[in-house]
C-alpha positions in Angstrom: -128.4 9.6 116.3 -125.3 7.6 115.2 -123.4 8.3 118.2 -126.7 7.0 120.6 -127.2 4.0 118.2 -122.9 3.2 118.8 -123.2 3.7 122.8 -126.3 1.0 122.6 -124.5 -1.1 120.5 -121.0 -0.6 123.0 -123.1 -1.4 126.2 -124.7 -5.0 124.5 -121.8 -6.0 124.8 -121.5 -5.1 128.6 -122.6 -8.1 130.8 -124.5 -6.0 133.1 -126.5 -4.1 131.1 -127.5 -7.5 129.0 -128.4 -8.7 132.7 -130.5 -5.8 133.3 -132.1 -5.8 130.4 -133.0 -9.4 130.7 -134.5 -8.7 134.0 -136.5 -5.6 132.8 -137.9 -8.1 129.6 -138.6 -11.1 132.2 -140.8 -8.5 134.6 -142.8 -7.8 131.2 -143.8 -10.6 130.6 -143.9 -12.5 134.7 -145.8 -9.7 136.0 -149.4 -9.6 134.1 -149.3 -13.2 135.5 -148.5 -12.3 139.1 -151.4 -10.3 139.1 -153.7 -13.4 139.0 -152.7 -15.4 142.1 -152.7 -19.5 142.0 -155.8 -21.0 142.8 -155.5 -21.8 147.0 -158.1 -24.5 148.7 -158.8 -21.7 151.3 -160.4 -19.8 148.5 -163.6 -21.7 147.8 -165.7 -21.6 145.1 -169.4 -21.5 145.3 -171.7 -23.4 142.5 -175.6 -22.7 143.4 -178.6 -24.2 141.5 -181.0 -20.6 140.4 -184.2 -20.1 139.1 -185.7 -18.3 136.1 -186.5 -15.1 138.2 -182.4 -15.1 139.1 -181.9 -14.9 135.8 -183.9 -11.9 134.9 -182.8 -10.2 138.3 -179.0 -10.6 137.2 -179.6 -9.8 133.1 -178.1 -6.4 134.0 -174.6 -7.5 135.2 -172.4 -7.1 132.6 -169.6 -9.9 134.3 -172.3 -12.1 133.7 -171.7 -14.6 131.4 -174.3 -17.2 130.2 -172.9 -20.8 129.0 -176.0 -22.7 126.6 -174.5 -25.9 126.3 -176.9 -27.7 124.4 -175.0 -30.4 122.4 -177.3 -29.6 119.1 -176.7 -26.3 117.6 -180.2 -25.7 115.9 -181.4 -26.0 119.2 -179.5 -22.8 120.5 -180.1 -20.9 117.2 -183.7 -21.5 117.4 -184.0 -20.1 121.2 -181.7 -19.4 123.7 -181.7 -17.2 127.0 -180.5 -14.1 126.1 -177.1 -12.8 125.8 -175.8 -17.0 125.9 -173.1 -18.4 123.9 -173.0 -21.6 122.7 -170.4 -24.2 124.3 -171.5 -27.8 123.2 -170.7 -29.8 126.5 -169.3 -32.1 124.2 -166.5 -29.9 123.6 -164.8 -30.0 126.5 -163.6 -33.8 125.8 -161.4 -36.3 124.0 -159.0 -39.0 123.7 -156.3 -39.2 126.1 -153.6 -42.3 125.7 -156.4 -44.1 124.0 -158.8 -43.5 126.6 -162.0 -41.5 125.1 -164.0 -39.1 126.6 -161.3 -37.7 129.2 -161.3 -33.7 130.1 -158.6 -31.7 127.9 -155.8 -30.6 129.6 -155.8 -27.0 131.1 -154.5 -25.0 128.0 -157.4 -26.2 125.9 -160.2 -25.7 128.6 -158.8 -22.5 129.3 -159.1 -21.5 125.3 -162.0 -22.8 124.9 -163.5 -20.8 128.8 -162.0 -17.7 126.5 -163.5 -18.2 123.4 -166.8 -18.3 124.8 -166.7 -15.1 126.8 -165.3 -16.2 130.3 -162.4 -14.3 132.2 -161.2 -15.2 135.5 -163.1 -12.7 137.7 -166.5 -13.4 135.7 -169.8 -14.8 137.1 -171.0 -17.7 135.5 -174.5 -19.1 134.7 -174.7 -22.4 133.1 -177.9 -24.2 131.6 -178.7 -27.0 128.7 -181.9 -28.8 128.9 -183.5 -32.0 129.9 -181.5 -35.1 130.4 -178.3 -32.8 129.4 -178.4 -31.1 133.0 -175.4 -32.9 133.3 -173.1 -31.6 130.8 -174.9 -28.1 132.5 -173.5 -29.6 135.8 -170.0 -31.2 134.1 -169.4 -27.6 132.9 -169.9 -25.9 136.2 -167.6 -28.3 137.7 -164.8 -27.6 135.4 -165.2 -24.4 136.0 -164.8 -24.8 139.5 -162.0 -27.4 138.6 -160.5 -24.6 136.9 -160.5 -22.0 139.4 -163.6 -19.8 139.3 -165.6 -19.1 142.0 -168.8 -17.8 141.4 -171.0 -20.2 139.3 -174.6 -21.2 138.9 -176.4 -24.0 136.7 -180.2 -23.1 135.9 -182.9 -25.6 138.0 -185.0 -26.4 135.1 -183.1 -25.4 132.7 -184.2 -23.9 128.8 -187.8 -26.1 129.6 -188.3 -23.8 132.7 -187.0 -20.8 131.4 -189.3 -20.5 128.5 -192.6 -21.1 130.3 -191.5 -17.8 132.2 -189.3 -15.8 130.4 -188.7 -14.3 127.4 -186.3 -16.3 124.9 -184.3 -15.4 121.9 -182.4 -15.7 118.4 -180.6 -13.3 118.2 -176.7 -13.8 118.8 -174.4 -12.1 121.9 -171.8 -9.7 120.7 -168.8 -9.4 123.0 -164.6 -9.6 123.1 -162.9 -12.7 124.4 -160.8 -11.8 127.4 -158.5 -14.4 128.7 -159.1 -17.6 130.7 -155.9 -18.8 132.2 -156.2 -22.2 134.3 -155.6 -22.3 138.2 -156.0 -25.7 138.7 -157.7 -27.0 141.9 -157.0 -30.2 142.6 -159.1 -30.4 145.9 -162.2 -31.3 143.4 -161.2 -34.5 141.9 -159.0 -38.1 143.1 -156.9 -40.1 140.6 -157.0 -43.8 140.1 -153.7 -44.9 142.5 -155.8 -43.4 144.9 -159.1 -44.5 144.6 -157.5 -47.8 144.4 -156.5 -47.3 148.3 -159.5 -46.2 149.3 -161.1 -49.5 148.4 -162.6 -51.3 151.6 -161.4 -48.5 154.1 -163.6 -47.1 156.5 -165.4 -44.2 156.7 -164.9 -43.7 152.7 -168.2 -44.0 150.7 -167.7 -44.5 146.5 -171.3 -43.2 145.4 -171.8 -44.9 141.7 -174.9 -42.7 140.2 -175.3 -45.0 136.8 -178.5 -46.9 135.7 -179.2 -49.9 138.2 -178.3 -52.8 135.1 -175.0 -50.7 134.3 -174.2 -50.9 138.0 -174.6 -54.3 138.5 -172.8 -55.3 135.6 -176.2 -56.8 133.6 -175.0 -54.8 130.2 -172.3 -55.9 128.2 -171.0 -52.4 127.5 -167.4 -52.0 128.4 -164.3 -54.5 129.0 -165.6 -55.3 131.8 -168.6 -54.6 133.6 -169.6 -54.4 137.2 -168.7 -51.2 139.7 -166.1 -50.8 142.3 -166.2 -53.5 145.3 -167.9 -50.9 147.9 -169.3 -48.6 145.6 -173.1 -47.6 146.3 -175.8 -47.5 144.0 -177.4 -44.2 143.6 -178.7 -43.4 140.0 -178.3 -39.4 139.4 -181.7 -39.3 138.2 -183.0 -39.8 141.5 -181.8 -36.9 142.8 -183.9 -34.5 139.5 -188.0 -34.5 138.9 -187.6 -37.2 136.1 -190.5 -38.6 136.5 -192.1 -34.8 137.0 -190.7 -34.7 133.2 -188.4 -32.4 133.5 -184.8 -33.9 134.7 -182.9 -30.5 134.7 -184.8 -29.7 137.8 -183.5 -31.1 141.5 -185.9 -32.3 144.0 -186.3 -30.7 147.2 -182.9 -30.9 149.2 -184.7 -32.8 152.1 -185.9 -35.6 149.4 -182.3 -35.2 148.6 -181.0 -36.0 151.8 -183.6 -39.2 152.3 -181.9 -41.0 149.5 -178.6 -39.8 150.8 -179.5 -41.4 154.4 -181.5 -44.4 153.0 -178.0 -45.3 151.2 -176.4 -44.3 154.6 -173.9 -41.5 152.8 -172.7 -39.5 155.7 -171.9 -35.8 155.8 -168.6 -37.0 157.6 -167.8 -39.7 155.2 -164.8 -39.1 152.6 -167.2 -39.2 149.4 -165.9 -40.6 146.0 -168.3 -40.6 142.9 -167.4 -42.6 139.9 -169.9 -43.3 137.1 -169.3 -44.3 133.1 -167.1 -41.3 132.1 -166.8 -38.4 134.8 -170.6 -36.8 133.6 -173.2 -38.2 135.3 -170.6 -38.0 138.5 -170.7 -34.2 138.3 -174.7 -33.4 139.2 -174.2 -35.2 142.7 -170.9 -33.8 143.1 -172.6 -30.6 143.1 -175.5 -31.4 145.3 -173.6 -32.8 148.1 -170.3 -30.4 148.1 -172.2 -26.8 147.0 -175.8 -27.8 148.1 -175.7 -29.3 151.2 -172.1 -29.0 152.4 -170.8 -32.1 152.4 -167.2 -31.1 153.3 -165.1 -34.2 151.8 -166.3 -34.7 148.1 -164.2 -35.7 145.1 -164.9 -36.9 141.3 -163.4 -40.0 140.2 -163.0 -38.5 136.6 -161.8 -41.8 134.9 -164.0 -43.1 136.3 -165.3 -47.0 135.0 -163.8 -45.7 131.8 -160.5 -45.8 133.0 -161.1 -48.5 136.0 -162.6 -51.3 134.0 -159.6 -51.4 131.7 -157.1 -52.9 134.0 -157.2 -56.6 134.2 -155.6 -56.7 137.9 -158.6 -54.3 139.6 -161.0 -55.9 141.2 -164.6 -55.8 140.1 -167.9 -56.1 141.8 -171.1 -57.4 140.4 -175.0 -57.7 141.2 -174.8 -56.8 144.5 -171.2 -56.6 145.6 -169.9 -60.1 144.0 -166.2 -59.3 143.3 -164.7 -60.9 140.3 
């Protein structure tokens, strides 16, 4: 034993077995990561709107998991689908060099994916309820802005659910995995270039926030307006609001109506921008996943970030720049 512990000692000090051993040390810990590739654009993700009944046809797969992300927690803990964790949407957001609301940065979404269940190969449904669809939608998105591919928000959600299926209160048991970020950048459009989009043709900015926030009639943030260009379609619109239940979508050819009635082309190069990179995400989703609009990006600073600097242009009533 003292002669093998020497010889290991002797060949540390040998600058070729150090390299070697460096090398073997380097492959333990590089190659568990090579086996996940990098996110590529050709690989595209695929974020479908599902109904009850899917729900209860898919309750069997265990790489299923089920996102409740209801921002009240007695809400969950009273009655949720079954086998769902609870994810506020609220979570998934915070300051950023004094800007509020902004998405964390990867490491945190990708603990906080882990915590609540997700790996990279799972299946994801997401579902909140009522006016919330869009933190079900802003989750789905950064899910897809994250690198999964196979994810579904709940038409209806928890309302719709519960008038068909059976509910529960009891909690999910299960092991977090690991969630590691592959970040796609093909889902989203930073300021410097929104900011040379402006004016150009054949690019459409769709801003989907209340009419009076649009035009700049509420005094809510530095300044107040929308983005010279930007069109006017309020994401409620596009949901049975006035049926009473906003988590559910119209019919995709209503959809399309209001898409042509704004005259939003398939072809166009599609920006949405709303208050804070929420309300952007439900249309987002309509137009990319639902009907195949091939050029759509979110704005995630959106009038947030926009409205702070003195020097960008601003729009007002109907187009009035300031």
């Amino acid at each position: 034993m003292m002669k093998l512990k020497l010889k290991l000692f002797q060949n540390l000090k040998k600058p070729k077995f150090f390299a070697a051993l460096a090398t073997v040390i380097a492959c333990l810990v590089v190659i568990p990561f090579l086996a996940l590739p990098a996110f590529s654009v050709g690989q595209k993700a695929s974020i479908k709107f599902v109904s009850p009944a899917w729900v209860a046809q898919n309750s069997k797969d265990s790489n299923l998991r089920i996102l409740d992300v209801r921002n009240v927690p007695l809400d969950y803990i009273s009655g949720h689908l079954p086998n769902s964790v609870n994810i506020a949407d609220s979570v998934f957001r915070g300051p950023r060099e004094g800007l509020p609301v902004q998405y964390w940065n990867s490491q945190k979404l990708g603990e906080i994916f882990t915590n609540s269940g997700v790996n990279n190969n799972s299946r994801v449904l997401v579902y909140s309820d009522g006016r919330d669809i869009l933190g079900a939608t802003m989750v789905a998105y950064l899910l897809e802005r994250s690198g999964l591919r196979d994810i579904a928000v709940l038409d209806g959600g928890y309302k719709d659910y519960k008038a068909t299926q059976p509910v529960t209160r009891e909690f999910p048991k299960y092991k977090p995995g690991k969630f590691v970020v592959r970040e796609n950048p093909s889902v989203r459009i930073s300021l410097d270039e929104v900011k040379k989009k402006i004016g150009k043709p054949g690019v459409s900015i769709i801003d989907p926030r209340p009419e009076k926030l649009f035009r700049g009639e509420e005094d809510v943030f530095i300044r107040n307006g929308h983005i010279p260009g930007a069109i006017n379609i309020p994401w409620v619109t596009f949901t049975q609001a006035q049926a009473e239940n906003p988590h559910k979508l119209k019919s995709l050819e209503e959809i399309k109506q209001i898409l042509a009635d704004k005259k939003v082309s398939p072809s166009s190069d599609i920006i949405i921008s709303c208050s804070t990179g929420r309300e952007a995400t439900l249309q987002y989703i309509v137009l990319k996943h639902l009907l195949g609009y091939p050029r759509v990006r979110i704005y995630e600073g959106s009038w947030t970030e926009y409205s702070s600097y003195p020097d960008l242009p601003v729009a007002t009533g109907s187009g009035q720049v300031s």
